[in-house]
N, CA, C and O atoms as a printed pandas DataFrame, in Angstrom:
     atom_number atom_name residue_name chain_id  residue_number  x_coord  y_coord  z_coord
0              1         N          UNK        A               1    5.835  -19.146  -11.877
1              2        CA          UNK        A               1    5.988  -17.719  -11.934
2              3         C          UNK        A               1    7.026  -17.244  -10.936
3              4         O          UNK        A               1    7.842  -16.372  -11.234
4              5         N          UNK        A               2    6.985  -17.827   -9.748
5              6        CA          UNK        A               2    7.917  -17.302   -8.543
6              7         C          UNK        A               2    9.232  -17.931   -8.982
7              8         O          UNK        A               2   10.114  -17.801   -8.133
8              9         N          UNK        A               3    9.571  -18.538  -10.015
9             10        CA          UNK        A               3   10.502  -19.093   -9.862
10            11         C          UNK        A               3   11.407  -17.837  -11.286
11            12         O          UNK        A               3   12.592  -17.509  -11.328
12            13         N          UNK        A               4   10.759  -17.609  -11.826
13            14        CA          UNK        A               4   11.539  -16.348  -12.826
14            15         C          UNK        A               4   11.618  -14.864  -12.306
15            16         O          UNK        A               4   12.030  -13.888  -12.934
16            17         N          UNK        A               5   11.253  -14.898  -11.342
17            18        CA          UNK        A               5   10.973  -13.638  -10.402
18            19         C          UNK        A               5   12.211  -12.971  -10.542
19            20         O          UNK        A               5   12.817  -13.899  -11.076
20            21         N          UNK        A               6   12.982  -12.128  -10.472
21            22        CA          UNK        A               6   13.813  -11.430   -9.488
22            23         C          UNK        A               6   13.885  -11.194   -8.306
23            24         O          UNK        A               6   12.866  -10.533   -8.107
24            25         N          UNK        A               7   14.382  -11.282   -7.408
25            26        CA          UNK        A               7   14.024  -10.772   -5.755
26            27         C          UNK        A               7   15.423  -10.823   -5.455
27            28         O          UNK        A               7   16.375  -11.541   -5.759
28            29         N          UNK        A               8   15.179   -9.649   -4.638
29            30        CA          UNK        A               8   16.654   -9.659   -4.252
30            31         C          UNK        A               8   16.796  -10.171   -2.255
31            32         O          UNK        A               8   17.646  -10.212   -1.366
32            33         N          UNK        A               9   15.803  -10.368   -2.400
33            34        CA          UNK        A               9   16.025  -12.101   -1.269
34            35         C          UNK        A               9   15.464  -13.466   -1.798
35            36         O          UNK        A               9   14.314  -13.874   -1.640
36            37         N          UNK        A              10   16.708  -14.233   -2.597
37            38        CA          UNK        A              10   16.380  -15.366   -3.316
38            39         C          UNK        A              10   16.193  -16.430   -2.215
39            40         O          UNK        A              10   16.935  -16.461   -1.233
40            41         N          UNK        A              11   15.161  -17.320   -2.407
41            42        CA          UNK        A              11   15.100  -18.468   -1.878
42            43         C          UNK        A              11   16.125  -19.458   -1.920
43            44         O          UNK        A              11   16.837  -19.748   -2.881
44            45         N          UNK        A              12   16.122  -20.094   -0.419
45            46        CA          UNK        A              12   16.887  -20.503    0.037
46            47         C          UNK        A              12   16.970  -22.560   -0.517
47            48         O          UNK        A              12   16.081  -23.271   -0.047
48            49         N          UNK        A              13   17.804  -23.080   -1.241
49            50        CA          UNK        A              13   17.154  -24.618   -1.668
50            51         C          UNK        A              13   16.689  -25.264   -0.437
51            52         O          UNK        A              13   15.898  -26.192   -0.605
52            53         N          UNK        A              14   16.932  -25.043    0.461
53            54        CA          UNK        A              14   15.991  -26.131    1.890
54            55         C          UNK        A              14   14.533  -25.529    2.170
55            56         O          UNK        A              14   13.605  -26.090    2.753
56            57         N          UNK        A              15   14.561  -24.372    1.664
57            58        CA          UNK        A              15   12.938  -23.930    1.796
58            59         C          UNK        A              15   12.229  -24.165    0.597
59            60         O          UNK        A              15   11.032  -24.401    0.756
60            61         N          UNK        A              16   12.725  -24.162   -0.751
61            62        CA          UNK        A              16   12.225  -24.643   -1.962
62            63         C          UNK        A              16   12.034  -26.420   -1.956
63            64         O          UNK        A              16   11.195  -27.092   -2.557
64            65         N          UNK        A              17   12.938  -26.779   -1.213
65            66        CA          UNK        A              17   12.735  -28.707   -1.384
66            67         C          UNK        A              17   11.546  -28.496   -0.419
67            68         O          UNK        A              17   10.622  -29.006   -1.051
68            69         N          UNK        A              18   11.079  -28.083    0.638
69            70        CA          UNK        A              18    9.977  -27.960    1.381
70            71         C          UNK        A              18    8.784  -27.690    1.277
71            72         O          UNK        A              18    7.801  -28.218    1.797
72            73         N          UNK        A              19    8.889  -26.780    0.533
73            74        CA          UNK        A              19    8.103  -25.747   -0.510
74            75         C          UNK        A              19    7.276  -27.140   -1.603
75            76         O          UNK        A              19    6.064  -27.336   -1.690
76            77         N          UNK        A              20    8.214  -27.801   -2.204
77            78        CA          UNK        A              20    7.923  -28.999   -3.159
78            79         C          UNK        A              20    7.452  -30.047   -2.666
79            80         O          UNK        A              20    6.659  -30.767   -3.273
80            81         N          UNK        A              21    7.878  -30.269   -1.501
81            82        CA          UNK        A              21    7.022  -31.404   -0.944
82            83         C          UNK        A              21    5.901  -31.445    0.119
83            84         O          UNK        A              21    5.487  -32.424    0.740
84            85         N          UNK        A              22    5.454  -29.986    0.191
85            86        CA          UNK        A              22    4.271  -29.619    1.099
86            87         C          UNK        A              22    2.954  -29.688   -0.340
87            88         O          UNK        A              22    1.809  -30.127   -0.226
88            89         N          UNK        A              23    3.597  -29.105   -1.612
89            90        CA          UNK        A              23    2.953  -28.979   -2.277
90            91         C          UNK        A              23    2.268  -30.545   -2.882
91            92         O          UNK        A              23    1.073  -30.500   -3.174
92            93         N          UNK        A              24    2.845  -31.612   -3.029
93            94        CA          UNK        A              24    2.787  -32.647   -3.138
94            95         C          UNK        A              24    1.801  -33.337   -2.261
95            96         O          UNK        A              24    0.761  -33.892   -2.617
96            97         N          UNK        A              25    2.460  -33.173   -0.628
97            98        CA          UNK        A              25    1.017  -33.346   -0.040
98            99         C          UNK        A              25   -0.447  -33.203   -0.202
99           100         O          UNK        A              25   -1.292  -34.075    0.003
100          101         N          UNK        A              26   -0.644  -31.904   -0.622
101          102        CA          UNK        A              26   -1.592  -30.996   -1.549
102          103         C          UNK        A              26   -2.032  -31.947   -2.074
103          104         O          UNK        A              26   -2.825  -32.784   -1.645
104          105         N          UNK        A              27   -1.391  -31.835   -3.304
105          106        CA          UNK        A              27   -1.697  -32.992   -4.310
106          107         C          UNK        A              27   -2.457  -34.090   -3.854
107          108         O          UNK        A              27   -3.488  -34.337   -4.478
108          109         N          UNK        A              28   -2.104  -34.919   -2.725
109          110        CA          UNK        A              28   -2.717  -36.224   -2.677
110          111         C          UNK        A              28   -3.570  -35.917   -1.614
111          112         O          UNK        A              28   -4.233  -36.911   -1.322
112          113         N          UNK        A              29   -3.826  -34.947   -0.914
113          114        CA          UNK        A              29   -5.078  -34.667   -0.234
114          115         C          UNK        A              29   -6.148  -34.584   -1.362
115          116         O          UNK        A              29   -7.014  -35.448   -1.503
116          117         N          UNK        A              30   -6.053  -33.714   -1.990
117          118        CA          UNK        A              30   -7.241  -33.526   -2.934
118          119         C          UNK        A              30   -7.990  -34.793   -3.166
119          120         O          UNK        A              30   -9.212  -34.854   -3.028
120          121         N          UNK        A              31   -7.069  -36.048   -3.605
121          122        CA          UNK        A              31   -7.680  -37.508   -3.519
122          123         C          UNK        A              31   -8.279  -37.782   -1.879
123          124         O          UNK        A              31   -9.500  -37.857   -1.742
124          125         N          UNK        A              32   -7.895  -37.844   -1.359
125          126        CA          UNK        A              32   -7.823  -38.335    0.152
126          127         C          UNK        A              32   -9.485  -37.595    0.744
127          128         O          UNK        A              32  -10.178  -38.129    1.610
128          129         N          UNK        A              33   -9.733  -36.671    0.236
129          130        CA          UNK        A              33  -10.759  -35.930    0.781
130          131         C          UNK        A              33  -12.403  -36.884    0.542
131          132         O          UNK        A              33  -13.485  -36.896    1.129
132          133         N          UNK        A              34  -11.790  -37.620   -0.685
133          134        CA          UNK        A              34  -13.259  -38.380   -1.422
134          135         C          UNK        A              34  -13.115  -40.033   -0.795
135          136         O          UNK        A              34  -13.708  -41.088   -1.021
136          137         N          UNK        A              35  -11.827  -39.548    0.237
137          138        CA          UNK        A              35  -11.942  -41.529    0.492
138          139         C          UNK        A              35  -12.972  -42.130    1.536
139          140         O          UNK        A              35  -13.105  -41.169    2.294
140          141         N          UNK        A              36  -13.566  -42.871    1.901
141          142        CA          UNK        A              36  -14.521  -43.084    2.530
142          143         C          UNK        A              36  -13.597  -43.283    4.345
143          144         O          UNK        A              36  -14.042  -43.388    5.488
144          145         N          UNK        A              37  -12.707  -43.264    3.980
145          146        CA          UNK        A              37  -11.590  -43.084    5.827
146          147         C          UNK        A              37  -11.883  -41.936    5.901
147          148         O          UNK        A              37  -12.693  -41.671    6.789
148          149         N          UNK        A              38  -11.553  -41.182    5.336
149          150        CA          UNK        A              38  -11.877  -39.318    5.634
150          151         C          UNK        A              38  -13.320  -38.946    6.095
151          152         O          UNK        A              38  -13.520  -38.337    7.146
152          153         N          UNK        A              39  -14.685  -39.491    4.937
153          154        CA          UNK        A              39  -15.768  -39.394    5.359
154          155         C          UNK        A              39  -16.020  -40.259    6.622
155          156         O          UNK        A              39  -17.195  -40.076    6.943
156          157         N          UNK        A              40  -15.531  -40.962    7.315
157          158        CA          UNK        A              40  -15.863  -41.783    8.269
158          159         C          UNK        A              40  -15.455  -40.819    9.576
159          160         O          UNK        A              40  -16.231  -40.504   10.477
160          161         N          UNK        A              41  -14.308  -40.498    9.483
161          162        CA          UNK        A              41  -13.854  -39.689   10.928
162          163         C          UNK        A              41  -15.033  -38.794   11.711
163          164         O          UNK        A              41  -15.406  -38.948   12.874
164          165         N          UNK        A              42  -15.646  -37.532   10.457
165          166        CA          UNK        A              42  -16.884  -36.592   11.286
166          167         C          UNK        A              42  -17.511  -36.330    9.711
167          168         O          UNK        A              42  -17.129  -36.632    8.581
168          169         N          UNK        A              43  -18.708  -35.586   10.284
169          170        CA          UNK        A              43  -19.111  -35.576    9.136
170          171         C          UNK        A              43  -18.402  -34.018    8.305
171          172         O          UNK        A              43  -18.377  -33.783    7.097
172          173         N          UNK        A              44  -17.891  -33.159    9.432
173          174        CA          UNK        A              44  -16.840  -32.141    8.905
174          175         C          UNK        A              44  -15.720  -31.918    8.775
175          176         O          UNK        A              44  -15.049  -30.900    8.945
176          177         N          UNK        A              45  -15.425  -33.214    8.361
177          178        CA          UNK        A              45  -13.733  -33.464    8.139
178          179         C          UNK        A              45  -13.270  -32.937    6.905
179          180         O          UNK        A              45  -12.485  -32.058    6.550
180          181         N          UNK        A              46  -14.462  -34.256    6.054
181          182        CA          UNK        A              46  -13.985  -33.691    4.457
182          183         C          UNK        A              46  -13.349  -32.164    4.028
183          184         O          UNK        A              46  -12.264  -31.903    3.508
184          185         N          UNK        A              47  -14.648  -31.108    4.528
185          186        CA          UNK        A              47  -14.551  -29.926    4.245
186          187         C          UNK        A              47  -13.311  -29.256    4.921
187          188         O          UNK        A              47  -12.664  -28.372    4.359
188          189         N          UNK        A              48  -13.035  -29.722    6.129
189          190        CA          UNK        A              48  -12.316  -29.208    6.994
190          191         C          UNK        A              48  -10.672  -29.217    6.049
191          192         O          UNK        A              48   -9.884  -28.321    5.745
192          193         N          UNK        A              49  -10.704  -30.708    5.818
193          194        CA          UNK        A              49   -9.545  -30.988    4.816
194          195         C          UNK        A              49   -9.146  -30.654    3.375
195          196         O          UNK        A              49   -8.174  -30.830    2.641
196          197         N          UNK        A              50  -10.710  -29.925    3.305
197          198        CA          UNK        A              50  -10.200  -29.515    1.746
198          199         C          UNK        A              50   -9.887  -28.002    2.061
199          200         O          UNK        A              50   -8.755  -27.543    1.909
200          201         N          UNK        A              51  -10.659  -27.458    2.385
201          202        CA          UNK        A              51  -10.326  -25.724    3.110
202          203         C          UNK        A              51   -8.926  -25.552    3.376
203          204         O          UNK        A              51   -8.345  -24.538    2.988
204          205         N          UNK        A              52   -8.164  -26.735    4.198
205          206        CA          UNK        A              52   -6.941  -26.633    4.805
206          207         C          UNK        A              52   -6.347  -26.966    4.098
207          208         O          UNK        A              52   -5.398  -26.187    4.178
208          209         N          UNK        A              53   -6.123  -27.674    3.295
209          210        CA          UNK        A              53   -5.867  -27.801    1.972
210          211         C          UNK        A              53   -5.448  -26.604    0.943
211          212         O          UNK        A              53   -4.314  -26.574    0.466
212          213         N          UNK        A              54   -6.337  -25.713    0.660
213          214        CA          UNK        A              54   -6.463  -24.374   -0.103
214          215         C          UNK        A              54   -5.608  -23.634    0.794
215          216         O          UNK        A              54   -4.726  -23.051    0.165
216          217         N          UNK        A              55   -5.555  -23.447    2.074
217          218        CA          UNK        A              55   -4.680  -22.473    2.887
218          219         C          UNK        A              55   -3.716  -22.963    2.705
219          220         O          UNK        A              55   -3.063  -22.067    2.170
220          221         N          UNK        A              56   -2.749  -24.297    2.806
221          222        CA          UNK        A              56   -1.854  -24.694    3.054
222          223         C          UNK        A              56   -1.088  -24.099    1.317
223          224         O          UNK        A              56    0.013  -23.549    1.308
224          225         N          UNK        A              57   -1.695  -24.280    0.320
225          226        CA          UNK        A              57   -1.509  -23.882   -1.205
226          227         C          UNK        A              57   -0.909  -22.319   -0.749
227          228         O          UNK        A              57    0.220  -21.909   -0.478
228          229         N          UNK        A              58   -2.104  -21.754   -0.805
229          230        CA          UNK        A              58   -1.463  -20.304   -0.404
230          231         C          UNK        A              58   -0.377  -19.683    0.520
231          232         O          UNK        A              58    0.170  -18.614    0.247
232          233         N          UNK        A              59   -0.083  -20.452    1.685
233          234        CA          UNK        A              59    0.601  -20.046    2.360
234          235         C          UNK        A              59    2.166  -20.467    2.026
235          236         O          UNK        A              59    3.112  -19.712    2.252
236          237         N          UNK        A              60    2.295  -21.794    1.450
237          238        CA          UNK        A              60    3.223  -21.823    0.390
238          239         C          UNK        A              60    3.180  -21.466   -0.343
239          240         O          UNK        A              60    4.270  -21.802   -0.806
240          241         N          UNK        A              61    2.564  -20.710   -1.319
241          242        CA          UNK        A              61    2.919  -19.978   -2.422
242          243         C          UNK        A              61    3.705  -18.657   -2.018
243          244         O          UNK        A              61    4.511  -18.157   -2.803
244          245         N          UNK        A              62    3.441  -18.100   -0.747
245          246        CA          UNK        A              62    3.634  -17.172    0.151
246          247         C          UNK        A              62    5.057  -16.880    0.295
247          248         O          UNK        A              62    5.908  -16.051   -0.025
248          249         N          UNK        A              63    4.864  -18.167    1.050
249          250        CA          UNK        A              63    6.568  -18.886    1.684
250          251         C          UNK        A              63    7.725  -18.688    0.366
251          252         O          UNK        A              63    8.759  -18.021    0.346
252          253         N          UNK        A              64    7.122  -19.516   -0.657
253          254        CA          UNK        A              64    7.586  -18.981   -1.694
254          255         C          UNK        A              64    8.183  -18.281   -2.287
255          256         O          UNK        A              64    9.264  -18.474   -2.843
256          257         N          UNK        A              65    7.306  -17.019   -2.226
257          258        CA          UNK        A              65    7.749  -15.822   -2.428
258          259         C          UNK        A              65    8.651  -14.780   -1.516
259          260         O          UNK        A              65    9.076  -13.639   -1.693
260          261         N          UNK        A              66    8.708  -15.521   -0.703
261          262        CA          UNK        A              66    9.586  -14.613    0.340
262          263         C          UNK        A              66    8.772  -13.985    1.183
263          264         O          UNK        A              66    9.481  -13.249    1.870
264          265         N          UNK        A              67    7.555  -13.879    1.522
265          266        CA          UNK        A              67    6.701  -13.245    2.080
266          267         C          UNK        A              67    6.743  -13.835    3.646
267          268         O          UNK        A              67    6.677  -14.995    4.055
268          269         N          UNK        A              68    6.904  -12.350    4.475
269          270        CA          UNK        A              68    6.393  -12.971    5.869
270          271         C          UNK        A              68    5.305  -13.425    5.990
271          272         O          UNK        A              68    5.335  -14.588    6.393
272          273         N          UNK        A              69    3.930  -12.866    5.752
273          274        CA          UNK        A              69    2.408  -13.257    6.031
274          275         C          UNK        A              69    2.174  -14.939    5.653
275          276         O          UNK        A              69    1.254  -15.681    5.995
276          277         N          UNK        A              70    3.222  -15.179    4.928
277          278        CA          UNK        A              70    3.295  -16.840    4.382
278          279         C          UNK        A              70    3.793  -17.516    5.303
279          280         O          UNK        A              70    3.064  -18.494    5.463
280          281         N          UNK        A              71    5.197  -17.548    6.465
281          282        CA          UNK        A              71    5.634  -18.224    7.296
282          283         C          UNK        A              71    4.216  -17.910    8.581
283          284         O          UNK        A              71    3.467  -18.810    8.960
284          285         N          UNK        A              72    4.143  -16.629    9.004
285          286        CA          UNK        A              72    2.862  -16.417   10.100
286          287         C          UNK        A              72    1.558  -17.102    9.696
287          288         O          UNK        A              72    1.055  -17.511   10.743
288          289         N          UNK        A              73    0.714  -17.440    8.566
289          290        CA          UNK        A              73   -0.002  -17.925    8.327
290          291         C          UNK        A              73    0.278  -19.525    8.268
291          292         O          UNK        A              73   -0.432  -20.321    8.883
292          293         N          UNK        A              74    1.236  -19.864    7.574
293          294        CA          UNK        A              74    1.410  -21.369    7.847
294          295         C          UNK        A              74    1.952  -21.797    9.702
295          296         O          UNK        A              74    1.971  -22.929   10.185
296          297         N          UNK        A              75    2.133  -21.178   10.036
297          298        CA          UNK        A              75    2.927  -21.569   11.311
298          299         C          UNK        A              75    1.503  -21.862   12.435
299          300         O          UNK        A              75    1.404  -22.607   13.409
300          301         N          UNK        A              76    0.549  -20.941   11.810
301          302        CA          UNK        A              76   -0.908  -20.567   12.785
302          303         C          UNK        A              76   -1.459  -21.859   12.006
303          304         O          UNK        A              76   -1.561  -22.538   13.027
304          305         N          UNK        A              77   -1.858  -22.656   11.076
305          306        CA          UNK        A              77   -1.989  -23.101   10.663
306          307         C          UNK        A              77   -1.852  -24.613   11.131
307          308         O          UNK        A              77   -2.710  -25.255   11.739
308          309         N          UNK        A              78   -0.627  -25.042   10.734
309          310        CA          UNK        A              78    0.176  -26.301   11.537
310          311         C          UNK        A              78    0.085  -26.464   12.801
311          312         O          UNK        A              78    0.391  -27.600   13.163
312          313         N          UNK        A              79   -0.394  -25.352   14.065
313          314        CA          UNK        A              79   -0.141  -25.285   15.123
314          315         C          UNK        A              79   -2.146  -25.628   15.149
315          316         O          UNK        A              79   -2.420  -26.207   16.200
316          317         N          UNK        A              80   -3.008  -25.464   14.546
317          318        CA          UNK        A              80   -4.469  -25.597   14.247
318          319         C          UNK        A              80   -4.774  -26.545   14.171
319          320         O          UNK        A              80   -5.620  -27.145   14.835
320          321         N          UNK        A              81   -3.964  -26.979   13.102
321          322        CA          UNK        A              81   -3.650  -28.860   12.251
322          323         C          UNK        A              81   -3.940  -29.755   13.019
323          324         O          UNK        A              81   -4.939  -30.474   13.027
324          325         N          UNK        A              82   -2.689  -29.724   13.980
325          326        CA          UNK        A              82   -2.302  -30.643   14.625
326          327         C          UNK        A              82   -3.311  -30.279   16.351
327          328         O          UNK        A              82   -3.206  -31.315   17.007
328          329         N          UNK        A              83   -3.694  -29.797   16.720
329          330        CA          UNK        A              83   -5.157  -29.588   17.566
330          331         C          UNK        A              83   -6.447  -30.402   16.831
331          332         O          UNK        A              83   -7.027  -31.366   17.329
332          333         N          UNK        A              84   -6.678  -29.933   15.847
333          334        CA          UNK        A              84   -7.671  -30.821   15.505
334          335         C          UNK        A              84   -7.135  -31.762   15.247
335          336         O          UNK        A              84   -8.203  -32.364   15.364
336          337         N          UNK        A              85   -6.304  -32.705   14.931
337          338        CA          UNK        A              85   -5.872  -34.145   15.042
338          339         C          UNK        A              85   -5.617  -34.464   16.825
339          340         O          UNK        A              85   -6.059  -35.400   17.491
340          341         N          UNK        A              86   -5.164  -33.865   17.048
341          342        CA          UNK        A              86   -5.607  -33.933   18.400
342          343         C          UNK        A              86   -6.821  -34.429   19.059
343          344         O          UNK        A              86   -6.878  -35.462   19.727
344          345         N          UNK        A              87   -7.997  -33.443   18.773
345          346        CA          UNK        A              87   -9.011  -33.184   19.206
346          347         C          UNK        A              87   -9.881  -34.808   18.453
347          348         O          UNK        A              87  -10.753  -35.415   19.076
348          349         N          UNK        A              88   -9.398  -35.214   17.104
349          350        CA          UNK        A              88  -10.154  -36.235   16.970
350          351         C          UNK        A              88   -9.734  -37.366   17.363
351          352         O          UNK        A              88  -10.536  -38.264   17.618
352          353         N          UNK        A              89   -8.217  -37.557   17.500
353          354        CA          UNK        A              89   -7.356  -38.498   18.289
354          355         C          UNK        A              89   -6.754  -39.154   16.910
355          356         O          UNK        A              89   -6.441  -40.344   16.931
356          357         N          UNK        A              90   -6.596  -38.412   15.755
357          358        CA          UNK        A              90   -5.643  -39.193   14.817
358          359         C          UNK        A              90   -4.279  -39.011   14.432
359          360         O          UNK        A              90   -3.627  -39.484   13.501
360          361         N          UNK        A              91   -3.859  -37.846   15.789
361          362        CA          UNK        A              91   -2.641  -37.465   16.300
362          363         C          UNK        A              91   -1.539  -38.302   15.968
363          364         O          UNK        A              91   -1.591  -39.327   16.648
364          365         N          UNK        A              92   -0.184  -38.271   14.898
365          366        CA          UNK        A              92    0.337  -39.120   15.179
366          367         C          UNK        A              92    2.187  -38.440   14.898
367          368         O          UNK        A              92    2.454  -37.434   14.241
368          369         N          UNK        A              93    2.828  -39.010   15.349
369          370        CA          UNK        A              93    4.349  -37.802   15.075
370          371         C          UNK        A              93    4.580  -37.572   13.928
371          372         O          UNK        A              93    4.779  -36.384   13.673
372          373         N          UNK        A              94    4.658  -38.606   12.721
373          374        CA          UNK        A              94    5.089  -37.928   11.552
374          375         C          UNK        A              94    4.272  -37.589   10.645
375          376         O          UNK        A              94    4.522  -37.715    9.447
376          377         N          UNK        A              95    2.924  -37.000   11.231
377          378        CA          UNK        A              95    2.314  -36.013   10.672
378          379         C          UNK        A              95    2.823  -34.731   11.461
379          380         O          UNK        A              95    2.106  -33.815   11.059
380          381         N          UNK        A              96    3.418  -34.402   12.079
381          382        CA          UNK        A              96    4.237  -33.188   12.511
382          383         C          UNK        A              96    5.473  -33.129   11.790
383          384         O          UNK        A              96    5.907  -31.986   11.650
384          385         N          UNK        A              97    6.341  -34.307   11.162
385          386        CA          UNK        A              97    7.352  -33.719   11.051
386          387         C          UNK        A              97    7.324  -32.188    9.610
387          388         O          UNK        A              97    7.775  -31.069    9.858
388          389         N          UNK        A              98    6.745  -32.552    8.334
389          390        CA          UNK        A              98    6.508  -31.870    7.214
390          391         C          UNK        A              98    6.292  -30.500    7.964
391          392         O          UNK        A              98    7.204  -29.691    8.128
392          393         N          UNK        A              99    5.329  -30.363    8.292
393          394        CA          UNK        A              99    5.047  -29.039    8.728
394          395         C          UNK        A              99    5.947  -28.353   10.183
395          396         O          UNK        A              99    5.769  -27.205   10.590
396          397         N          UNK        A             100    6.655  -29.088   10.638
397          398        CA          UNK        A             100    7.742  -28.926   11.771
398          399         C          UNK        A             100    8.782  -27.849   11.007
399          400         O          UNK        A             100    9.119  -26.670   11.115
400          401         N          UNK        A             101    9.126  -29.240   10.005
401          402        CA          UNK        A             101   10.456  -28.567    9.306
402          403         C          UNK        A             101   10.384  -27.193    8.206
403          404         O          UNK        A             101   11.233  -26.364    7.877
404          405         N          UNK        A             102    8.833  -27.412    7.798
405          406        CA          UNK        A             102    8.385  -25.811    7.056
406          407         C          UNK        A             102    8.634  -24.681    7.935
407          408         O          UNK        A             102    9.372  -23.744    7.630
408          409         N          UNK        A             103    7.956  -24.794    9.116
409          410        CA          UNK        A             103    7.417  -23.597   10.099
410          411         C          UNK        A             103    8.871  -23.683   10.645
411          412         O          UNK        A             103    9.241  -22.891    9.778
412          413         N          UNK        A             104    9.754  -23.888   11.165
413          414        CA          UNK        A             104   11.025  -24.096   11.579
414          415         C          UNK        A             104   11.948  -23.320   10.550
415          416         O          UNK        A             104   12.313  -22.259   11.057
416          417         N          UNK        A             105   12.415  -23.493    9.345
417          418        CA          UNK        A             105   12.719  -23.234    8.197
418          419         C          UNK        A             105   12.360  -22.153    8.065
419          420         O          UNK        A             105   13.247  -21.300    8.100
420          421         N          UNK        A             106   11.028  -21.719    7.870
421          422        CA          UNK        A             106   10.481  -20.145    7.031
422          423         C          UNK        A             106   10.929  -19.191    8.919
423          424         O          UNK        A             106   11.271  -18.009    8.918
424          425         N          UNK        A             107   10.867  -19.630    9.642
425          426        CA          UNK        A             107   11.188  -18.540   10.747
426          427         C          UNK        A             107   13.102  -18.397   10.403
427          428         O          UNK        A             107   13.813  -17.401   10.267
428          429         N          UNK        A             108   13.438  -19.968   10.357
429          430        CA          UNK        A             108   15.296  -19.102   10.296
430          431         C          UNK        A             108   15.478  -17.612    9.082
431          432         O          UNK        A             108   16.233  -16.639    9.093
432          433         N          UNK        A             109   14.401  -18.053    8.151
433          434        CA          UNK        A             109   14.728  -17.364    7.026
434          435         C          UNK        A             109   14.087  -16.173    7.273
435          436         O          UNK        A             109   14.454  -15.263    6.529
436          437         N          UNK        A             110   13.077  -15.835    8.246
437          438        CA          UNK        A             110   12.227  -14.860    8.691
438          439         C          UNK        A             110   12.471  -13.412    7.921
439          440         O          UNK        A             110   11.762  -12.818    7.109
440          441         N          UNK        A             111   13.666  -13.106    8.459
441          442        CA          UNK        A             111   14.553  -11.823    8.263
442          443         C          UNK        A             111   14.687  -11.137    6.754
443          444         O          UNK        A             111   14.685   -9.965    6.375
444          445         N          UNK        A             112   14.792  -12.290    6.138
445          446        CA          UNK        A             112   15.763  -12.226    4.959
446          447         C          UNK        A             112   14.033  -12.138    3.814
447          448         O          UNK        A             112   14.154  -11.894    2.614
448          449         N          UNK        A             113   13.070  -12.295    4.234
449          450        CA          UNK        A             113   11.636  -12.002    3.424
450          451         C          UNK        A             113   11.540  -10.523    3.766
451          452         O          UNK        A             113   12.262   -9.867    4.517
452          453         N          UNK        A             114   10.291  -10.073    2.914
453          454        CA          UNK        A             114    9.614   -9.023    2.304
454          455         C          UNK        A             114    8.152   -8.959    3.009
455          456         O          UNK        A             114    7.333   -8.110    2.657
């Protein structure tokens, strides 16, 4: 749908290739949530990961659209993420980079959203 839109602040292709491969992530979380590594970490991971999961959907769909509340919500988000990986110790760098280069990206473009 966002993609037949009109807007007269069109998305930018480095935020759409981003956009596509956050969504992808998505994708293979949904599997990842039922794997018995996931259930092993806490017993509120699963949920934790599917919830974050659903936000991460929306806030790219957001991003998407050109919407500020989409870069501020994902940025609060990623910065959450990566605390609780923290906090369980499965902290590792290139689970920062994806969401580095989103939240990085949707702020250059900050201006130029709705």
């Amino acid at each position: 749908m966002w993609i037949v839109m009109k807007n007269k602040n069109p998305r930018p292709p480095l935020l759409t290739l981003l956009i596509i491969a956050g969504l992808i992530g998505c994708f293979f979380n949904m599997f990842l949530v039922h794997s018995p590594s996931v259930r092993n970490v806490s017993s509120w991971y699963p949920l934790y990961l599917s919830l974050s999961t659903l936000a991460v959907i929306i806030f790219l769909g957001a991003v998407g659209m050109m919407r500020k509340w989409g870069v501020i919500g994902y940025s609060l988000y990623a910065a959450i993420h990566q605390g609780v990986h923290l906090y369980l110790g499965l902290w590792n760098g290139t689970a920062l980079i994806l969401p580095a280069a989103v939240t990085v990206t949707g702020w250059i473009y900050y201006k130029r959203m709705d």
